[in-house]
N, C-alpha and C positions, 0 to 999 in steps of 0.2 A: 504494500500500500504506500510506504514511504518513496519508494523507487517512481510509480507515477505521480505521488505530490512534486515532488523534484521534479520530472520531466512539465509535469504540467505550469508549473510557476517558474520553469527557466524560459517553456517556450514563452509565457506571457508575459517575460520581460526583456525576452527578444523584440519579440512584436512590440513594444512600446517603445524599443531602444531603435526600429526601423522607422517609426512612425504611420504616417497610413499609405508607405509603400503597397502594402501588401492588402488585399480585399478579401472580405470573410472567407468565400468560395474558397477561395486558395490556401486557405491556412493548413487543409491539409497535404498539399503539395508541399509550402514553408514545412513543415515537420517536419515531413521527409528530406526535405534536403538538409536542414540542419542538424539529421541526424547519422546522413551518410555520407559515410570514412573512404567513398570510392572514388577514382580519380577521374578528373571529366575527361570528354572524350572528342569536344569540340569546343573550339574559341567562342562560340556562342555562349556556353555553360559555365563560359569566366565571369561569374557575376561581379567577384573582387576584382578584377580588369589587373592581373598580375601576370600576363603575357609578359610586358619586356623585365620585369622580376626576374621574372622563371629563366625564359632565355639567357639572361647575365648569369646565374649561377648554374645553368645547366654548363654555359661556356666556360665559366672557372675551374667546373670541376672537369671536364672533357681537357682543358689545357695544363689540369695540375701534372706534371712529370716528375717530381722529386719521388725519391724512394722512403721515405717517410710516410706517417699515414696523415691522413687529412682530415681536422674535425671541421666542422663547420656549424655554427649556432647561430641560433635566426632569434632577434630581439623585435620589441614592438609591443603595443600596446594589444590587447585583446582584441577588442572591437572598434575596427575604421571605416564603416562606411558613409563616409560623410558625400561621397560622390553618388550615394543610390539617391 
């Protein structure tokens, strides 16, 4: 029971933290995406617009050649969608 309170009061302070992006009808599409860990699969499905992100570091890590291992840690705030 505690596991759907949490799910149900994280999405409904998502939805508040998107604003009226989103319309009722769709909330349950919003769920689903917020809920899933799976990689898109088209530049359409970029809702965070993190195309040239992605590209720069897919290129860093395609050009590391040292023989050393490579960590790499991503910082930032949680939530930035100030461009939706």
């Amino acid at each position: 029971m505690l596991k759907y309170w949490i799910r149900w009061h994280g999405l409904r302070f998502k939805h508040r933290l998107l604003g009226n992006i989103l319309e009722k009808e769709n909330l349950k599409n919003y769920f689903n995406l917020i809920n899933n860990d799976k990689p898109i699969n088209l530049m359409s499905e970029d809702i965070l617009d993190r195309k040239e992100f992605s590209k720069k570091l897919g290129k860093l890590i395609l050009e590391y050649k040292l023989s050393d291992s490579l960590v790499i840690g991503l910082l930032g705030e949680w939530v930035q969608v100030s461009h939706l």
